[in-house]
C-alpha positions in Angstrom: 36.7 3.6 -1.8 33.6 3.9 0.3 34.0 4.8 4.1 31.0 4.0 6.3 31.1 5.1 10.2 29.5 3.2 13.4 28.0 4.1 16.6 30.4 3.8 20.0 32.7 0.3 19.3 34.7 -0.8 21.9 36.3 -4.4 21.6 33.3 -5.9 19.4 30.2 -4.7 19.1 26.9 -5.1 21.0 24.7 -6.2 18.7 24.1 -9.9 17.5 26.6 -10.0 15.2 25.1 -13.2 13.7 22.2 -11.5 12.8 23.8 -8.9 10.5 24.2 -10.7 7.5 20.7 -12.8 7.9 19.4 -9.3 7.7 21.4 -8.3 4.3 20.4 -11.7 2.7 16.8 -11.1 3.5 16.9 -7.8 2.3 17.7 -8.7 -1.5 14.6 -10.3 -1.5 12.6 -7.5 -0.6 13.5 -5.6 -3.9 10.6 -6.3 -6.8 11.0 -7.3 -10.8 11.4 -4.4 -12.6 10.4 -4.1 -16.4 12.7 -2.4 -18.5 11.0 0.3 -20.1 12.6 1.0 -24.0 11.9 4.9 -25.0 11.8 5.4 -29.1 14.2 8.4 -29.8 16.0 8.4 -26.4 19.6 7.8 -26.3 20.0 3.9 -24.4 21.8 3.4 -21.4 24.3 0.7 -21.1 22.6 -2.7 -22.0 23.5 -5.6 -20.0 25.3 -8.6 -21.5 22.3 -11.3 -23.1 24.0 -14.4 -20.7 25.1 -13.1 -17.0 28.1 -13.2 -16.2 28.8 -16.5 -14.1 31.4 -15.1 -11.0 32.3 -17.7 -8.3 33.3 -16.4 -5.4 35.7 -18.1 -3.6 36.0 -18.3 1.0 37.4 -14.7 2.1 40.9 -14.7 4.0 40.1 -12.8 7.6 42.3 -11.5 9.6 40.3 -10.8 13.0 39.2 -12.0 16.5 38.2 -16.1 17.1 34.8 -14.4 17.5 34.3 -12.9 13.8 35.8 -16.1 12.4 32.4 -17.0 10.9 32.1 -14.0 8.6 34.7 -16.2 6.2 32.1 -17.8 4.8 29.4 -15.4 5.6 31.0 -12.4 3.3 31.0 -14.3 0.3 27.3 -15.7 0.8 26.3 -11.6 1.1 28.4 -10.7 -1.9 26.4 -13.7 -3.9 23.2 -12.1 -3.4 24.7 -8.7 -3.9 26.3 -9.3 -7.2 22.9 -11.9 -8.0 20.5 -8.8 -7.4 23.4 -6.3 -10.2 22.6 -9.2 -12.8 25.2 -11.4 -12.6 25.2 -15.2 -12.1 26.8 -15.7 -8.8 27.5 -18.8 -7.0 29.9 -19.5 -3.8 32.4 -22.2 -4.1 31.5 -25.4 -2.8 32.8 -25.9 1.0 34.8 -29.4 0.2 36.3 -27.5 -3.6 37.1 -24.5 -1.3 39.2 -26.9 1.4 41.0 -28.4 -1.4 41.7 -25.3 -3.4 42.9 -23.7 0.2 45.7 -26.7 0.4 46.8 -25.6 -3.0 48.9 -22.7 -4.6 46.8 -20.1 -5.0 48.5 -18.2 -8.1 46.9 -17.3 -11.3 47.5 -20.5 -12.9 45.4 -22.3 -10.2 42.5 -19.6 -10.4 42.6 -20.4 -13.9 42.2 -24.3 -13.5 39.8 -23.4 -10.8 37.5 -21.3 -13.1 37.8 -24.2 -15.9 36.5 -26.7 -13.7 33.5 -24.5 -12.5 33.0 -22.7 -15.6 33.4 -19.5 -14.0 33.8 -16.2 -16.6 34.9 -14.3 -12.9 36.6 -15.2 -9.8 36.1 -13.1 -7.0 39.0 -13.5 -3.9 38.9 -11.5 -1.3 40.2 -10.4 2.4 38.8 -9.0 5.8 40.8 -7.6 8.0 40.1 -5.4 11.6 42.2 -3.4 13.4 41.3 -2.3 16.2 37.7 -0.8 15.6 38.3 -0.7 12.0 38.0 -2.8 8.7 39.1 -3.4 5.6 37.2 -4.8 2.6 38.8 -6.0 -0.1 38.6 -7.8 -3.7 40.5 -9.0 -6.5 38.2 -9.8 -9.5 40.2 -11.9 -12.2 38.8 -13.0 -15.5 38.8 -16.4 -16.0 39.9 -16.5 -19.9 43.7 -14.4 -18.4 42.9 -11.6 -21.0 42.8 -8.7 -18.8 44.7 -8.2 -16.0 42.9 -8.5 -12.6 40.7 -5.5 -10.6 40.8 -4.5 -7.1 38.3 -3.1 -5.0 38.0 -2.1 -1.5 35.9 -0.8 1.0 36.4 0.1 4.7 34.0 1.2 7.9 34.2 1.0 11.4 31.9 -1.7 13.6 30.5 -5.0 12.0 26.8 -3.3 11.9 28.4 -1.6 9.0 29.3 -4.1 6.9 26.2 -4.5 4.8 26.9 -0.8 3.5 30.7 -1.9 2.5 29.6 -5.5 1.0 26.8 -3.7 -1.1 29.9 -1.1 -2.1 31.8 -3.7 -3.1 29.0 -5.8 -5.5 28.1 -2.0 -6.7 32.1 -1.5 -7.9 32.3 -5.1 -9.2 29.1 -4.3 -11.0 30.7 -1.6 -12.7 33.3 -3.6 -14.6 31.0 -7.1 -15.1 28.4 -5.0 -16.9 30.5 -2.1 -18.5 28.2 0.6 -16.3 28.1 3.9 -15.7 27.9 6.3 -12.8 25.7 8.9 -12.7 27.6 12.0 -11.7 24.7 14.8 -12.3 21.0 14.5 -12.5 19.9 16.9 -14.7 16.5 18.7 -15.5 15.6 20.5 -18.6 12.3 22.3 -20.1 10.9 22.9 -17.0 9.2 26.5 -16.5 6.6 26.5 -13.9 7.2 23.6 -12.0 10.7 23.7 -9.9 13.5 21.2 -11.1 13.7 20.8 -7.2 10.0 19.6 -7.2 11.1 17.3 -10.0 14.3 15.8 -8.5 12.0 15.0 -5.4 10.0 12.3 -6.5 13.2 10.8 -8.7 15.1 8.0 -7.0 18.3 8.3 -9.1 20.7 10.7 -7.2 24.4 11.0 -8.5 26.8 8.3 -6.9 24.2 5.9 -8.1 24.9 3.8 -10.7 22.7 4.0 -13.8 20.1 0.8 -14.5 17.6 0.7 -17.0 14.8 -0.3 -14.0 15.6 2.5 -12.1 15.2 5.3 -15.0 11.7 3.8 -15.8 10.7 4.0 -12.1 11.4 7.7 -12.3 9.9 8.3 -15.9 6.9 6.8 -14.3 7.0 8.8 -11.3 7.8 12.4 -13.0 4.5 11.6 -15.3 2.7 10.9 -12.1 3.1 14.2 -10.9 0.8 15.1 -13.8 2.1 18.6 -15.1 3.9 16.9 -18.1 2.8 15.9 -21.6 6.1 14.6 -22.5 9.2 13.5 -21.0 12.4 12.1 -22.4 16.0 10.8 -20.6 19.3 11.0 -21.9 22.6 10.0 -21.0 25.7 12.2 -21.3 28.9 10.8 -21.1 31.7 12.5 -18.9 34.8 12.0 -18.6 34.1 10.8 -14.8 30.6 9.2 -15.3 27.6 10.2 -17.2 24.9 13.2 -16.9 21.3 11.7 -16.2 19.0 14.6 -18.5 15.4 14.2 -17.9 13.7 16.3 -20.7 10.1 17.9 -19.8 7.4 19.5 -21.6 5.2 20.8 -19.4 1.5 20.9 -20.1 -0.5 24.0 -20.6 -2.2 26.3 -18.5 -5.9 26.6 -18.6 -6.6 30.3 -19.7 -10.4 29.8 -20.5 -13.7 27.2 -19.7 -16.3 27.6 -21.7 -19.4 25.3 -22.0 -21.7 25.9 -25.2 -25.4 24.2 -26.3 -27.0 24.5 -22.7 -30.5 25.3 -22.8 -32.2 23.2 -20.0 -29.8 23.8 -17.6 -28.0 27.5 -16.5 -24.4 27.5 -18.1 -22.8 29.3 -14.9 -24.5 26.4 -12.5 -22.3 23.7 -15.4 -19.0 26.0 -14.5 -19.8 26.5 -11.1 -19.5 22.3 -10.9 -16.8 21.6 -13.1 -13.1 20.6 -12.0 -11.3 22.6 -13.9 -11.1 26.1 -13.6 -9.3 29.3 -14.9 -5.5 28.9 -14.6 -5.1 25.5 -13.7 -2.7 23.0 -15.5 -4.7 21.1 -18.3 -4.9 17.6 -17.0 -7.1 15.0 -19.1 -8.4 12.9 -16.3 -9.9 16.4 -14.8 -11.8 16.7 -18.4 -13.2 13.4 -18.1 -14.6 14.0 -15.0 -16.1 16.9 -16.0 -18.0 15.2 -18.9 -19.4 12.7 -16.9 -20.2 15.0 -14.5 -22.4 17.4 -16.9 -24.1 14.0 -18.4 -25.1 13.4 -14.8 -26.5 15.9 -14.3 -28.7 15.9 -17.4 -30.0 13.0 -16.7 -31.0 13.9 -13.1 -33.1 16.0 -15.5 -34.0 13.2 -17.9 -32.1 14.2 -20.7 -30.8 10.4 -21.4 -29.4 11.3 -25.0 -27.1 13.8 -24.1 -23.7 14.2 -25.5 -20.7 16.0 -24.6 -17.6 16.6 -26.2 -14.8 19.0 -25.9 -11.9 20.8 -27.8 -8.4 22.2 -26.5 -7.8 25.2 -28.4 -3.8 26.0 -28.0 -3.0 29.4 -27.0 0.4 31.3 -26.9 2.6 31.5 -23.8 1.4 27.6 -23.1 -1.9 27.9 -23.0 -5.2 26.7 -23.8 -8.9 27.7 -23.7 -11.0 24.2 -22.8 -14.7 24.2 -24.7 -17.1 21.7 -23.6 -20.3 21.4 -26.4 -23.4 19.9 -24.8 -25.9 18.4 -27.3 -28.9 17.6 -25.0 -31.5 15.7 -27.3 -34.6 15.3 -26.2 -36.0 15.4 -22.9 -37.7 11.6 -22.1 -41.0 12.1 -21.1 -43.7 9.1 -20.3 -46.6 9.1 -22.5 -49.1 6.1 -20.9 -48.4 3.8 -18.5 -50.0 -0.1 -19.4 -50.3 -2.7 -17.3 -50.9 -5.9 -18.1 -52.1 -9.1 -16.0 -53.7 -6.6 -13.8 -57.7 -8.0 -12.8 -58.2 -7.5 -9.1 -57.2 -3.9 -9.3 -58.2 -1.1 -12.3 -55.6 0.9 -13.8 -56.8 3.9 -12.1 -56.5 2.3 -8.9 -52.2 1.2 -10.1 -51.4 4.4 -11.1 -52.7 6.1 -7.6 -49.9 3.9 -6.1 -47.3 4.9 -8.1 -45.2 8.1 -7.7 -44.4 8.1 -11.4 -47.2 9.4 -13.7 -48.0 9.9 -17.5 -47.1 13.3 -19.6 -50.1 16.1 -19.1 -50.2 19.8 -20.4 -48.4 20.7 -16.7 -45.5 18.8 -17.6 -43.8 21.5 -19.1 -43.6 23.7 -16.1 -43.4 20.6 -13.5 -41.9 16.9 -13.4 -45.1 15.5 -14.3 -44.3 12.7 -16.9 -40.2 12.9 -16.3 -38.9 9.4 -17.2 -37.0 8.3 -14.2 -35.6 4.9 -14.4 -35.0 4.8 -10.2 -38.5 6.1 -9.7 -40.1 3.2 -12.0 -37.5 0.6 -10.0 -39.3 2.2 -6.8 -43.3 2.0 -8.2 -42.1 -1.4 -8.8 -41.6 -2.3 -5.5 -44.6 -0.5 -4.5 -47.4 -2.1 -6.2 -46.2 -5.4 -5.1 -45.8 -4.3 -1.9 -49.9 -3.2 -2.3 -50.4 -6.6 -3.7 -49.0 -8.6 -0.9 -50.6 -6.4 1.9 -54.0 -6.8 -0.1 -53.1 -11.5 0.3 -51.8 -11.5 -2.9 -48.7 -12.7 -1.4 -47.1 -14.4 -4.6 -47.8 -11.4 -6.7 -44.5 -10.0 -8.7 -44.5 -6.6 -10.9 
C-alpha cells in the first residue's frame, strides 16, 4: 500500500482536475523502446510471458462528489496505459458492454462470462472512494480461467493531483503478479576499489522499491561502462525472501604506472610525452590511447614523415597496473627530388618554380625544409601559379 501526500486541500482542489489524467496519458508516451540487452554468463531476470497478458478493465465504482464523477471512466483509461506501458495487453471495456454488464449480477460467474466473450486472460474491477480530503484506490484482479483465487490491491493519497502516483502504484503491483516480477529490495555493488560504490549507484537508475525490468538493467550496464573506469561488468539477481538483491559486479581497469614512447629519432621523446593524453597514474582508458596515436602520426607528418607507424603494448603490472609503450617506426622522411611541369610555353621552368613556395631537395635540405614534401604547400603553389597565369591574361589557364 502506497501513501502519496498533497499540497493544502480544502473541499476539492484548485487545479484543473480535468487536466490531470490528460497529463498521465501523455506521459506514457514520452517513455522510449528499450532493447533488452541478454548478458552470456549472467544469471537472467524474470522473462516476460512470449504473448501479453490480455486484461480488460472494466468502469471503476466511485464513491465521491457530482464533481469527480468523471474520473469513472477516466481511472480505467490511466490504468490501460499504465498496465500497456508494464507489457500487458490492456484494453477498457466498451462503454455500451460496460452499461449492460452494470444492469447485471456482478459475481464471479458473470466476470467469467464476461472474460469469455472478450477473451480476456485478466479482469481488472475496481473502486474510488474520498472522504473528506482523502482516497482510496482499489483493485481486484481475477483470472479469467477461475484457477486462482482473485488479488487485491490498493493505494491511497490525499488531493486528486496525486492520483497519477497511486494509478501508476496500482499498474506497478498488478504488474507484479501478471508477469511473475520481482522487487528489487537492495542494489548492490561489488569489486569496486578505487572508484566509490556511491559514485557507482549515482549514475544507476534502479533504486530498491523499483521493480526489476530487463530494459532498465541494460540502461544501467550502459551507463556504469560509460563512466569509463571499467573493463568488465556483470549483474546478478539474488533472490530474498522479500524481493531480490540487484549485484552489479565491476572490474575496474588499471592504473597507468608508466608511458614510455620508443623509435623517436626526428622528433625529441620528452616533446611526444609532453603531448600525449595519458599520463602517469591515470586509469587506462583505450579511447585516450587512440588519441595519442593519431596524435604522434600528426605530428610526424607536420614533419613529412608520411610512412609512419605507431603501435603500442599494455604491459600488466601488479597491484592493477600497467606500464603503456608506444613504438614509433618513422620510415623515411619524403623529400621532393625535381619539380616537372608540363604544358608550360609562355613561361620557363625557372620562371614556375620562382612562384612557388615549394622547392626541390638541395645539399641544405638536411639542416633546413628545403625539399620537405608538403601536400597543403603544393595545394597552395597550385593556386598560385594560376593565379600568375590569370593576372598575366591567361585567364582560362588551370594548374
Amino acid at each position: 500500500m502506497t501513501t502519496t501526500r498533497a499540497c493544502c486541500y480544502r473541499g476539492f482542489p484548485s487545479v484543473p482536475t480535468m487536466l490531470f489524467f490528460q497529463i498521465l496519458l501523455r506521459a506514457a508516451r514520452w517513455l522510449p523502446a528499450l532493447a533488452i540487452l541478454t548478458l552470456a554468463g549472467v544469471a537472467e531476470v524474470p522473462a516476460q510471458p512470449a504473448a501479453p497478458a490480455g486484461v480488460l478493465i472494466l468502469p471503476f465504482d466511485t464513491h465521491s462528489p457530482p464533481e469527480l464523477s468523471y474520473l469513472k471512466s477516466e481511472i480505467p483509461e490511466a490504468l490501460k496505459q499504465q498496465l500497456s506501458q508494464e507489457g500487458a495487453n490492456a484494453r477498457v471495456l466498451d462503454p455500451g458492454t460496460a452499461a449492460a454488464w452494470a444492469a447485471s449480477a456482478a459475481d464471479d460467474a458473470a466476470l467469467a462470462r464476461l472474460a469469455g466473450q472478450t477473451g480476456a486472460d485478466f479482469l481488472v474491477t475496481g473502486s474510488l472512494t474520498w472522504i473528506g480530503r482523502d482516497f482510496s484506490l482499489d483493485a481486484r484482479l481475477a483470472a479469467a480461467s477461475g484457477d486462482r483465487p482473485p488479488r487485491f490491491f490498493s493505494a491511497v493519497g490525499q488531493g486528486v493531483e496525486n492520483l497519477p502516483n497511486a494509478v501508476k502504484t496500482l499498474a506497478q503491483d498488478i504488474g507484479l503478479v501478471l508477469f511473475r516480477r520481482e522487487r528489487v529490495v537492495e542494489v548492490a555493488i561489488e569489486g569496486s576499489q578505487r572508484i566509490e560504490a556511491e559514485a557507482i549507484r549515482r549514475v544507476i537508475k534502479t533504486r530498491p522499491g523499483d521493480i526489476l525490468l530487463p530494459k532498465n538493467t541494460a540502461e544501467d550496464l550502459k551507463a556504469i561502462y560509460g563512466m569509463g573506469y571499467f573493463d568488465d561488468i556483470q549483474v546478478e539477481s539474488q533472490p530474498r525472501a522479500d524481493g531480490v538483491v540487484l549485484v552489479f559486479r565491476v572490474t575496474e581497469k588499471p592504473t597507468v604506472r608508466s608511458v614510455n614512447v620508443t623509435g623517436a629519432s626526428a622528433i625529441d621523446t620528452e616533446d611526444i610525452k609532453k603531448s600525449l593524453g595519458l599520463k602517469k597514474g591515470a586509469v587506462l582508458n583505450d579511447f585516450t590511447i587512440r588519441n595519442d596515436i593519431r596524435r604522434i602520426e600528426d605530428m610526424y607528418r607536420e614533419k613529412n614523415y608520411h610512412d609512419v607507424r605507431v603501435t603500442h603494448t599494455v604491459s600488466p603490472q601488479r597491484n592493477n597496473q600497467a606500464d603503456v609503450d608506444y613504438t614509433i617506426e618513422e620510415g623515411d622522411k619524403k623529400l621532393i627530388k625535381k619539380i616537372v611541369f608540363i604544358g608550360n610555353t609562355a613561361y620557363s621552368e625557372r620562371k614556375l618554380k620562382g612562384e612557388m613556395d615549394s622547392a626541390e631537395k638541395s645539399w641544405l635540405s638536411w639542416f633546413t625544409s628545403a625539399g620537405d614534401l608538403n601536400r597543403d604547400l603544393l595545394n597552395q603553389d597550385a593556386g598560385k601559379l594560376t593565379a600568375f597565369y590569370q593576372n598575366q591574361g591567361y585567364v582560362r589557364a588551370r594548374v
